[in-house]
C-alpha atoms as one frame of an Amber mdcrd trajectory, in Angstrom:
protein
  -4.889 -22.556   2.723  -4.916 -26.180   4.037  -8.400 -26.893   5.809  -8.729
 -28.327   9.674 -11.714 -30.317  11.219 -12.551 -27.501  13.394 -12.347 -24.086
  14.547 -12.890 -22.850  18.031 -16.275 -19.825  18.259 -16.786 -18.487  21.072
 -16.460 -21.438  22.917 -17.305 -23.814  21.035 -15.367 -25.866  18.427 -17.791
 -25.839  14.732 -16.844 -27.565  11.316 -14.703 -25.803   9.815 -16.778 -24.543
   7.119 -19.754 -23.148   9.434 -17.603 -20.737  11.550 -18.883 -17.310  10.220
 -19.406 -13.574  11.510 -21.965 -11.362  10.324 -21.572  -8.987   7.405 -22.060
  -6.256   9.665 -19.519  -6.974  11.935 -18.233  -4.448  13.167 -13.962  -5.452
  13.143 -14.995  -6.118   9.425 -15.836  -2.507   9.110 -13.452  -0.758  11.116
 -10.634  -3.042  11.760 -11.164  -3.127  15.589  -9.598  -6.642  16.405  -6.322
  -8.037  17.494  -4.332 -11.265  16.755  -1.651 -13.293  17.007   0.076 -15.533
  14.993   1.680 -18.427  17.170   2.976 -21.941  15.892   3.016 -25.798  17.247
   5.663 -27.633  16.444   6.179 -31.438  16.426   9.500 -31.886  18.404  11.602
 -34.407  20.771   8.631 -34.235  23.075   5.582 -34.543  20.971   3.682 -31.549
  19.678   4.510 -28.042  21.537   3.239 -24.504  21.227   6.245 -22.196  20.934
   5.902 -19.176  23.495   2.441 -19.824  23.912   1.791 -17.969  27.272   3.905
 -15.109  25.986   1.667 -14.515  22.631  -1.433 -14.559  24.745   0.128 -12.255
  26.890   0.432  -9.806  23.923  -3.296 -10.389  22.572  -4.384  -9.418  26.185
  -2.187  -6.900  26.210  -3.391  -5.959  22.537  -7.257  -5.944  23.429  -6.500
  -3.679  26.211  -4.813  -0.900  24.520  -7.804  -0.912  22.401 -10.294  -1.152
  24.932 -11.567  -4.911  23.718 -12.864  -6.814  26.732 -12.051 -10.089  25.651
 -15.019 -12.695  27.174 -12.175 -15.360  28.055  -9.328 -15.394  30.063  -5.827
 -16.150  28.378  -5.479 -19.959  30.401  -9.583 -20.323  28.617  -8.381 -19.768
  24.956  -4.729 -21.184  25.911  -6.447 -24.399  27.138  -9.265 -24.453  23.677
  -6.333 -24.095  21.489  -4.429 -27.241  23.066  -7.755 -29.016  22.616  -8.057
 -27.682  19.088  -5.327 -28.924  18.067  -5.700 -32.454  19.694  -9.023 -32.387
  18.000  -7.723 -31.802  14.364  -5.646 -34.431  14.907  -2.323 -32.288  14.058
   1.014 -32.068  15.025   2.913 -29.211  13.598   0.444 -25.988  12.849   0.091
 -22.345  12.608  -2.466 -21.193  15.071  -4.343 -17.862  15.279  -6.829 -17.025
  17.564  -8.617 -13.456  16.572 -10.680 -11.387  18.858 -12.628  -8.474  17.195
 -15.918  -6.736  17.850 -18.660  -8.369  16.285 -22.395  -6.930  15.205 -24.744
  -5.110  16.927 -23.734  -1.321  16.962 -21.954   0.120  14.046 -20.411   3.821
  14.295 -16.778   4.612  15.746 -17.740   4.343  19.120 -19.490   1.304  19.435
 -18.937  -0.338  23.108 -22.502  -2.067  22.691 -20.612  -4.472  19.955 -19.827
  -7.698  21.540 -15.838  -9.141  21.378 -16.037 -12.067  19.947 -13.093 -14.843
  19.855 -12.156 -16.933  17.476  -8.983 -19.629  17.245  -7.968 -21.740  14.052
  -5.336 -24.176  13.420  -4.085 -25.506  10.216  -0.869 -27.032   8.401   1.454
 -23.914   6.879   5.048 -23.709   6.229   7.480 -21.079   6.046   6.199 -17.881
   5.109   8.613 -16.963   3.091   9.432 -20.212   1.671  12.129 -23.051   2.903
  14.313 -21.822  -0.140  14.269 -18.303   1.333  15.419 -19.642   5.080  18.161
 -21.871   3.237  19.798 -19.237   0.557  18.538 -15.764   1.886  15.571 -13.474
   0.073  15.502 -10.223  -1.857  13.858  -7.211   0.120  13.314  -3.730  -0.816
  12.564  -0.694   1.553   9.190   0.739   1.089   8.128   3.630   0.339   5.465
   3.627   2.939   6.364   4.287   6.410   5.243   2.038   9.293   2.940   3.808
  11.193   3.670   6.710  13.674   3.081   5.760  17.456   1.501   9.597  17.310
  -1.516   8.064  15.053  -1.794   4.317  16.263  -0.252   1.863  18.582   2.354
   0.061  16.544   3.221  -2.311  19.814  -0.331  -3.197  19.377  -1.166  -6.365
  16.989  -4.054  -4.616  15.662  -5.894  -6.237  12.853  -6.473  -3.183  11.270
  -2.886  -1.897  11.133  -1.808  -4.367   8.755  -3.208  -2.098   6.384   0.435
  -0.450   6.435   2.222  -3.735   5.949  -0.035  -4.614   2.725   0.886  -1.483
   1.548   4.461  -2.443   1.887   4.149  -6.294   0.596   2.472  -5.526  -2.268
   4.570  -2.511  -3.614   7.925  -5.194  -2.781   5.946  -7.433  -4.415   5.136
  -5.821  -7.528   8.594  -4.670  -7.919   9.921  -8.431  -7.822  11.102  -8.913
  -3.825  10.296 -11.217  -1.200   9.965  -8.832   1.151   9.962  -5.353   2.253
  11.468  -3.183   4.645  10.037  -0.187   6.383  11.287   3.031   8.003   9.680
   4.865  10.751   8.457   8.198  10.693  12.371   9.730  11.627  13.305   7.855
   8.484  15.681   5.108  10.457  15.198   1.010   9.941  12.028   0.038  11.502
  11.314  -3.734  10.513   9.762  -6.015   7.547   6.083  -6.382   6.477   5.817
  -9.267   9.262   9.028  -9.556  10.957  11.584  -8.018  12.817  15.132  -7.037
  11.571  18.793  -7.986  12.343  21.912  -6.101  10.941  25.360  -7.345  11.820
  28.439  -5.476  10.987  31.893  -6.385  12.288  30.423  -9.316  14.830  28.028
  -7.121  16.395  24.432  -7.549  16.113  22.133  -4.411  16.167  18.329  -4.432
  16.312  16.050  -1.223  16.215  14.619  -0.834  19.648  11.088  -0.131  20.940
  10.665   3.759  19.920  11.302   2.612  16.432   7.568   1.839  16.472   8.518
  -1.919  16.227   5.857  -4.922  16.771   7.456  -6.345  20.054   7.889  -9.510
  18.587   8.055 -12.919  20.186  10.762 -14.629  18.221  12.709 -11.115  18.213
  12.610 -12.167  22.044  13.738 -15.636  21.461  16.675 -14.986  18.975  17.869
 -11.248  21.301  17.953 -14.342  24.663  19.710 -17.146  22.113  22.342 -14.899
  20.964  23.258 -13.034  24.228  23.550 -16.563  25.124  26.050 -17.610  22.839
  27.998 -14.839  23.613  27.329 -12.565  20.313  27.331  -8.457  21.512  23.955
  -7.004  20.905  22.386  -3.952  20.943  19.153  -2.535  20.467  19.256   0.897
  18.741  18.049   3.184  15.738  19.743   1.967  12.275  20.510   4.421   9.714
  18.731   3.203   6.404  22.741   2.678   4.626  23.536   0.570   7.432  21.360
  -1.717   5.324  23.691  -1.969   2.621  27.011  -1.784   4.228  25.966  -4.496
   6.386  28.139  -7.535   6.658  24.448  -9.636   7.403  20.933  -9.042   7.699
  18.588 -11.634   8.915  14.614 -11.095   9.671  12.627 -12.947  12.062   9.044
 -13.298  13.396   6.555 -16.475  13.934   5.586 -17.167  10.465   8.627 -16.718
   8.811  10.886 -18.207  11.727  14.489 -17.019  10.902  15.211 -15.648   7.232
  18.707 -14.197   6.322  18.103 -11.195   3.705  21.252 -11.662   0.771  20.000
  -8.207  -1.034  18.302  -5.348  -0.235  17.320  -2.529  -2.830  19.726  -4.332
  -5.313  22.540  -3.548  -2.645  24.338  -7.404  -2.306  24.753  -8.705   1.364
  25.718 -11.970   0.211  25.179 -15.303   1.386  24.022 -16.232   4.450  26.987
 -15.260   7.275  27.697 -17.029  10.647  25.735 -15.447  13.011  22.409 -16.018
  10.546  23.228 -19.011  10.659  23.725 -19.836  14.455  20.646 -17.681  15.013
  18.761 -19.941  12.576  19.977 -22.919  13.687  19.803 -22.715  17.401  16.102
 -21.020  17.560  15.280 -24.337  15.273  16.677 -26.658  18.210  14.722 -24.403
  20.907  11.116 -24.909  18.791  12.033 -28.640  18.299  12.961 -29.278  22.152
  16.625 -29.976  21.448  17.746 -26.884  23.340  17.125 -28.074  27.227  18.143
 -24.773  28.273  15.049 -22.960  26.963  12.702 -26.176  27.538  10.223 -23.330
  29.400   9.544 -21.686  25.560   7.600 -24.960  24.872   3.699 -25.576  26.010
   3.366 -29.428  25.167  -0.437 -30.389  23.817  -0.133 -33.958  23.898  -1.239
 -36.855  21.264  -3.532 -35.865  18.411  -7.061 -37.071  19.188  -9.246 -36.425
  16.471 -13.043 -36.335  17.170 -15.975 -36.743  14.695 -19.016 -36.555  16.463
 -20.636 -34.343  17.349 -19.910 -32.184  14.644 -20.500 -29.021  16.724 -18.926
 -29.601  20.581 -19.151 -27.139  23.593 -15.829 -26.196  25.155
């Protein structure tokens, strides 16, 4: 991981080597926090968070369904990331701002624990690698399921959920694949470790809807809009786990790994990437760069770098 200047704690922006929780926190314990992952791009009009509004949104949305009373409103920790950013003097980051309960009460019902929030910034590139976005990656479906909206809230991004999709990433992993691809609980295509899923077959794009216990995702948003747009026939329903391999495409998506086309899964070839990976690709990389004036709105612009160096420790 590439260090930043600073990190925004609870309210404040600290070096980023002195931003620490207790031991005894209690989201360290339990896993009671929620996240998102979120990206700035440098584009035709200077540095711009993609979707920004729309992934604080979800962490709002998030805390709530877990009963986390976050201390800040979303246009407070919207505002100290634009500033974060300005202050590390970057242009083109990965952002996540974290809020979790922190120490004072341990046990499973612990409302006594404050929320605490945290935001960091720093310089990462394609999650699954640019050779992976250009040629297509190797996936395999788990053998773990993703976890059953009966025992959790997958529409929730729930630090402590992840759990699942470490299961999943390190089995693929281990067994030589980029990436992994898990069922739900009815056995039918859920999504990858991080990222939605895409299967087309005969020029029509299907995408397992929301009672596949799918992450909502933002870019799964982005890329649904962009291709309805460009008049490609999409629908959003439950995928039969050999539609995988019969499938003429498959492409995933999600923040960090921004569009990936998949060219085998389980051994099964899909081939190169196809047209509408492509176009999908290519078009959501215009919108994040500000060379698609039609969805100009995705883009929350944070304005020239301004690095600052004292004091070492500022209040927001």
């Amino acid at each position: 991981m590439e260090k930043a200047e600073y990190i925004w704690q609870s309210g404040e922006f600290v070096p980023w080597d002195e931003a620490r929780v207790h031991v005894l926190s209690h989201g360290l314990h339990y896993g009671t926090g929620v996240f998102e992952g979120i990206r700035c791009y440098d584009g035709e009009q200077g540095p711009a968070i993609f979707r920004h509004a729309d992934h604080l949104r979800r962490l709002e949305e998030s805390a709530r369904m877990y009963c986390l009373e976050l201390p800040y409103s979303v246009d407070e920790i919207g505002e100290a990331t634009r500033e974060l950013i300005r202050r590390n003097g970057l242009r083109d980051c990965y952002i996540r701002p974290l809020a979790f309960r922190g120490y004072g009460e341990m046990g499973l019902f612990a409302k006594s624990a404050p929320v605490e929030v945290i935001i960091a910034v720093w310089p990462w590139g394609a999650y699954l690698g640019d050779d992976g976005k250009k040629h297509g990656i190797r996936a395999k479906v788990s053998s773990w399921r993703r976890i059953s909206p009966a025992s959790s809230i997958p529409h929730a991004k729930a630090s402590g959920q992840y759990l699942n999709s470490i299961l999943a990433k390190t089995e693929s992993a281990n067994a030589g694949y980029e990436e992994a691809i898990l069922l739900d609980e009815r056995g039918f295509v859920c999504e990858g470790s991080g990222e939605n899923i895409f299967v087309v077959k005969d020029g029509r794009v299907s995408t397992p809807p929301q009672v596949a216990a799918i992450l909502d995702g933002i870019t799964r948003k982005s890329v649904i809009q962009i291709l309805r747009d460009s008049g490609i026939e999409l629908v959003e329903r439950d995928l039969a786990r050999s539609e995988l391999y019969t499938a003429d495409e498959v492409f995933l998506c999600g923040t960090a790994a921004e569009v990936v086309p998949v060219r085998e899964i389980d051994d099964h070839p899909i081939g190169e990437p196809g047209e509408v990976s492509k176009l999908a690709q290519s078009r959501f990389e215009e919108a994040i760069y500000g060379r698609a004036p039609e969805y100009s709105e995705w883009l929350d612009l944070v304005g020239e770098p301004s690095p600052v160096t004292e004091p070492s420790t500022v209040s927001s």
